[in-house]
C-alpha positions as CSV (number, residue, x, y, z in Angstrom):
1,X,-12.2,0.0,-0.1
2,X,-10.5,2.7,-2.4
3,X,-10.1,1.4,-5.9
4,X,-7.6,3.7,-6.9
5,X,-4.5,2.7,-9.0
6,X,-3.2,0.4,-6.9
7,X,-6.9,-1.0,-5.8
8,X,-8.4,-1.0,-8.9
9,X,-5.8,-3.3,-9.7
10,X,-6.2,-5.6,-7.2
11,X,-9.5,-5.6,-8.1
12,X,-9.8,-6.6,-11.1
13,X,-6.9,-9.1,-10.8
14,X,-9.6,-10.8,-7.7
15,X,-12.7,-10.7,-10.2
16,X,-10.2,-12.2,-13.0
17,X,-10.4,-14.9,-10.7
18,X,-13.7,-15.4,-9.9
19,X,-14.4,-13.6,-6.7
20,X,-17.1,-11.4,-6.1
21,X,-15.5,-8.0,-5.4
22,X,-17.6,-5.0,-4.1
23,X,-15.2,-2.0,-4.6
24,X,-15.3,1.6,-3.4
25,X,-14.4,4.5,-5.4
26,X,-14.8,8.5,-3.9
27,X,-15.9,10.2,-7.9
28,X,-18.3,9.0,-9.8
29,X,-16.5,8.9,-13.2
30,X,-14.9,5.6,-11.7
31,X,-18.3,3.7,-12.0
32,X,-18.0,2.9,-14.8
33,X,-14.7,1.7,-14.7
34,X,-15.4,-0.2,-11.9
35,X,-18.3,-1.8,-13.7
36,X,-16.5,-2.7,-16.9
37,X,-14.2,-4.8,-14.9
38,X,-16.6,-6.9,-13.0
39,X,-16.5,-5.1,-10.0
40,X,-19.8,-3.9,-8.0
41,X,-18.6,0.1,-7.9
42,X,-20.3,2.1,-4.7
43,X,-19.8,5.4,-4.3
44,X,-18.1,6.2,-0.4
45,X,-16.6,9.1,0.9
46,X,-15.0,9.5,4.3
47,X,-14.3,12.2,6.6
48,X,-16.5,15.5,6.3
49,X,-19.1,13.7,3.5
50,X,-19.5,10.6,5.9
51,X,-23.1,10.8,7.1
52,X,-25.6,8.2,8.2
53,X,-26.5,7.0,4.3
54,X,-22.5,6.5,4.1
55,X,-22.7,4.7,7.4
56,X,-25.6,2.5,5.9
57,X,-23.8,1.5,2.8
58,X,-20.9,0.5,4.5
59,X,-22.7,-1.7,6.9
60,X,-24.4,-3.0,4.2
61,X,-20.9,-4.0,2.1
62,X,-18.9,-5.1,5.3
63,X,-22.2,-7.4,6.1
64,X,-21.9,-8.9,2.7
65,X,-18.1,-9.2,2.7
66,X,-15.3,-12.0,3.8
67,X,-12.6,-10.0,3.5
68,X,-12.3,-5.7,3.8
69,X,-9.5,-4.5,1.8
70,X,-9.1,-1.5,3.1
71,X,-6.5,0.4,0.5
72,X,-7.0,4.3,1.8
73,X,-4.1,6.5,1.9
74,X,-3.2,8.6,4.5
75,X,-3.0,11.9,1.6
76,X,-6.8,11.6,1.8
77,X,-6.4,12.8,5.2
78,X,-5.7,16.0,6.9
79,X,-2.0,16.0,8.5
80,X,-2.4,14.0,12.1
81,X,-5.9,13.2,10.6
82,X,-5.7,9.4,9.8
83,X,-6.1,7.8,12.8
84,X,-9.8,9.5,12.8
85,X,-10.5,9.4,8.8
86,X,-10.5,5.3,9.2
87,X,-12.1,5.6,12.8
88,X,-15.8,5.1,11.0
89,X,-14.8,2.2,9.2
90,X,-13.3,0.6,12.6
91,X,-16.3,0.8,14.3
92,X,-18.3,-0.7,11.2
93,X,-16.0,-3.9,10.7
94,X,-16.4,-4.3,14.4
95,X,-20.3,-4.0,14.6
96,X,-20.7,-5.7,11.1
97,X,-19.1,-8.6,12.4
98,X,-16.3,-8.8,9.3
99,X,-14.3,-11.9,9.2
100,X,-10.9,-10.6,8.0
101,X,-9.2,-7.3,7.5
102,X,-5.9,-6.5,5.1
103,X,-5.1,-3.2,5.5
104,X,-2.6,-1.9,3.2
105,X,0.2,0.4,4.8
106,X,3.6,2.1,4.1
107,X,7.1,1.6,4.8
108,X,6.9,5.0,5.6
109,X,6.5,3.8,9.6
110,X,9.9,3.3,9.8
111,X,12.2,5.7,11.3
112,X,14.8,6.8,8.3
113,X,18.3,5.1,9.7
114,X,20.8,3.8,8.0
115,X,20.2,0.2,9.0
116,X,17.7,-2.5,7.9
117,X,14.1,-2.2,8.8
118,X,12.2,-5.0,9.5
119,X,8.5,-5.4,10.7
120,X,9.4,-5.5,14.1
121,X,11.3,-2.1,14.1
122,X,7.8,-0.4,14.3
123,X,4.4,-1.5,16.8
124,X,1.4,-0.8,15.4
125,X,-0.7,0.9,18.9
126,X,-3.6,3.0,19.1
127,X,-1.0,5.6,20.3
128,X,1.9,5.5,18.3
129,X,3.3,8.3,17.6
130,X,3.5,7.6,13.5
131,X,-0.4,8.7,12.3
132,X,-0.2,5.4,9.9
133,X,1.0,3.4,13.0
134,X,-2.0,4.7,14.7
135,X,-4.3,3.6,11.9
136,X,-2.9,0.6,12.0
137,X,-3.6,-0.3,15.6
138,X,-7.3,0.4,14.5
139,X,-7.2,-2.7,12.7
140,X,-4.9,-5.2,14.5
141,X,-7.8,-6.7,16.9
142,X,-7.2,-7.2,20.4
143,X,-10.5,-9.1,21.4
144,X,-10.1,-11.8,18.4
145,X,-12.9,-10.4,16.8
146,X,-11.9,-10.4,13.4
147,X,-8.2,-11.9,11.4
148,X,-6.3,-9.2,10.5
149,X,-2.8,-8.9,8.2
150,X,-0.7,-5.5,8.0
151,X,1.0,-5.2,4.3
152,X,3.6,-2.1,5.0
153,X,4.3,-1.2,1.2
154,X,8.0,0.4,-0.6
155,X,7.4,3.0,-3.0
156,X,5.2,1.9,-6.0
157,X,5.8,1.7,-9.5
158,X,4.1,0.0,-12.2
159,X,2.3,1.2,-15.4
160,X,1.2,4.9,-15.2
161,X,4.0,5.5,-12.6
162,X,7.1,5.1,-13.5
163,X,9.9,6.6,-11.1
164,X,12.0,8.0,-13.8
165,X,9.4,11.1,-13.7
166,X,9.9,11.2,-9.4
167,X,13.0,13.1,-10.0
168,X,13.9,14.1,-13.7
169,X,15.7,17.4,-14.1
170,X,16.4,18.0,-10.8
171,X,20.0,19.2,-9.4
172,X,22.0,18.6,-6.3
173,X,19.6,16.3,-4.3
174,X,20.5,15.2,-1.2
175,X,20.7,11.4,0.1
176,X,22.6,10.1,-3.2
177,X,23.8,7.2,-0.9
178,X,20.4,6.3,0.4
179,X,18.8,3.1,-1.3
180,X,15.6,2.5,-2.6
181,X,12.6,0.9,-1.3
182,X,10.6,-0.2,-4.2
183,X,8.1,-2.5,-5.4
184,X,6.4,-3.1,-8.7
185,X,2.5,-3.4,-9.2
186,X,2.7,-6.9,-10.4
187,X,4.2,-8.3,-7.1
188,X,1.9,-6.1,-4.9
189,X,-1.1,-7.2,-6.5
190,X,0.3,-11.1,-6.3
191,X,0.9,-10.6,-2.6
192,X,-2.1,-9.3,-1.5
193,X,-4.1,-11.8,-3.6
194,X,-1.9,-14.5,-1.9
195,X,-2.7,-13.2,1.7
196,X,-6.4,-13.9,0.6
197,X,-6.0,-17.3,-1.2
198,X,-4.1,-18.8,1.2
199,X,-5.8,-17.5,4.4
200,X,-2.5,-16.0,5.5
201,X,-3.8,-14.0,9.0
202,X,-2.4,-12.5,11.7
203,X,0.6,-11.0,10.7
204,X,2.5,-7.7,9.7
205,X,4.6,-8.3,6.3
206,X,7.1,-5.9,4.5
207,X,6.3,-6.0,0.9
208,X,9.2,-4.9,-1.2
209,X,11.6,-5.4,-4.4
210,X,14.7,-7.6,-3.2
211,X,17.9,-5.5,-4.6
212,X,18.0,-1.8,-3.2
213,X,19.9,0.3,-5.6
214,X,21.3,4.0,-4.0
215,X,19.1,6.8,-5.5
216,X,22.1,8.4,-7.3
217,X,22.2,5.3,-9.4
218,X,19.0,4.5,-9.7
219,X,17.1,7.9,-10.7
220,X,19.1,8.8,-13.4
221,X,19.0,5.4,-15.2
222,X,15.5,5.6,-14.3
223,X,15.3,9.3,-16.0
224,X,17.1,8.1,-18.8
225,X,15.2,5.0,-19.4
226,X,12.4,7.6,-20.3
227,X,14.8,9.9,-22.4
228,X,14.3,12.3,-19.9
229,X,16.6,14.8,-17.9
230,X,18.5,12.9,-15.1
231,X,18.2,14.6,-11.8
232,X,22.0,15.3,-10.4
233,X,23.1,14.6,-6.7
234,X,25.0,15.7,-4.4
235,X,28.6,14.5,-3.1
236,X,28.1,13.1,0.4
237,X,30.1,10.4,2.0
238,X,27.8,7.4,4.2
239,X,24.4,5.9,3.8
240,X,22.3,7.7,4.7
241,X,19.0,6.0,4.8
242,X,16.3,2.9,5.8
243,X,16.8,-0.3,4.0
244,X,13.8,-2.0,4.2
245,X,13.3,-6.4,4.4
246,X,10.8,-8.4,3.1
247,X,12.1,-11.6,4.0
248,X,9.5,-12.2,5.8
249,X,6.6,-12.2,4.0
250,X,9.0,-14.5,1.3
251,X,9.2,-17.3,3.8
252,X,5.7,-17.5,4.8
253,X,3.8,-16.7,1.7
254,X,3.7,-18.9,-1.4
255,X,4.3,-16.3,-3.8
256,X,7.1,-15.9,-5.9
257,X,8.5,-12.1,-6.8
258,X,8.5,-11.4,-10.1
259,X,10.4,-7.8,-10.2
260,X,13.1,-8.2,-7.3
261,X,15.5,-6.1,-10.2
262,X,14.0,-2.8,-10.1
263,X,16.2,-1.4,-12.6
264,X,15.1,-4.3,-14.4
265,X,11.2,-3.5,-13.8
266,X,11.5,0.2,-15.4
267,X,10.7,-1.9,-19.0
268,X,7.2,-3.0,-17.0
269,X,6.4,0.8,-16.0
């Protein structure tokens, strides 16, 4: 559910393998797309456009499916608006009867300190105070009546987004001495696709590139990589920012990263 860059992806990398994939796009002019790849495209829209034909189809898919990816970001919400965008869908894996539910998330959760995050360093609950947090709790059953895995994602890059253009040109930016939380398409797609190979349920994993450069070395290499302006930083002493671990989803997940070098991953974007 959401076939954007990240889930059209995903998707075709799944029907490359021989599953049947029913994906969702919001405009039409993805069809097509959709359809050229082997996927079954349907046309869904949440929030104001979600009426009772909407509600229909996405019985109708969840009814027919093993496992809802549900891969919508929280910009396709209003601000404090999340929680209630994905409430619909909720309520449908629950009366569909849906077997198993990875819901893609952010690292953006975590509070930004200057100390390692790990999964434990934010609780998923119908009232946390984090909108995504929220959204999360929607999905993490508490009756059993469905297997659920949380995949809290860095900051993506991968083809058509590479993170030399985040910041080119740009003077005296703050948090120089903050590192990066990133991780390349490539190894998102292989988790995900591992979580649903392997049957890996009922856990919370932190999906992110190994090595965690500081910004003030990494965007201008990135910048330049790209022959473009490099953005300049600010002099400040201290970190000043999250580090985020995924050495937990390494331990328990047969899947090995391919891009735990960011700098070296800006050839693959």
């Amino acid at each position: 559910m959401g076939c954007g860059w990240l889930g059209l992806a995903l998707a075709r990398s799944l029907a490359a393998d021989g599953h049947v994939v029913l994906g969702t796009t919001t405009t039409p002019e993805t069809m097509a797309t959709l359809e050229a790849a082997g996927i079954q495209p349907h046309l869904l829209r949440l929030g104001h456009e979600f009426d009772a034909a909407s509600e229909a189809l996405l019985m109708r898919l969840l009814k027919a499916a093993d496992v809802l990816v549900l891969n919508v970001p929280p910009r396709a919400a209003a601000a404090g608006a999340y929680p209630a965008l994905l409430r619909p869908v909720h309520r449908a894996v629950a009366t569909a009867g849906t077997p198993h539910v990875l819901f893609v998330s952010s690292t953006s959760v975590y509070p930004n300190e200057s100390r390692v995050m790990r999964e434990a360093d934010a609780i998923s609950t119908r009232d946390a105070a984090s909108d995504v947090l929220r959204a999360e709790g929607h999905f993490v059953p508490r009756y059993g009546q469905w297997k659920s895995t949380v995949v809290r994602l860095g900051g993506l890059m991968g083809p058509d987004r590479a993170p030399g253009r985040f910041l080119a040109g740009r003077q005296d930016l703050g948090q120089g001495n903050a590192p990066v939380n990133l991780v390349h398409l490539t190894d998102v797609v292989g988790v995900l696709s591992a979580i649903i190979r392997h049957k890996v349920w009922g856990h919370t994993f932190n999906v992110c590139a190994d090595q965690h450069p500081l910004r003030r070395d990494f965007y201008p290499a990135a910048a330049q990589y790209l022959k473009l302006e490099p953005p300049t930083f600010k002099d400040e002493d201290g970190c000043t920012g999250k580090t985020i671990d995924s050495s937990l989803v390494r331990s328990l997940l047969p899947y090995q990263f391919q891009h735990d070098d960011v700098l070296g991953a800006l050839a693959h974007c």
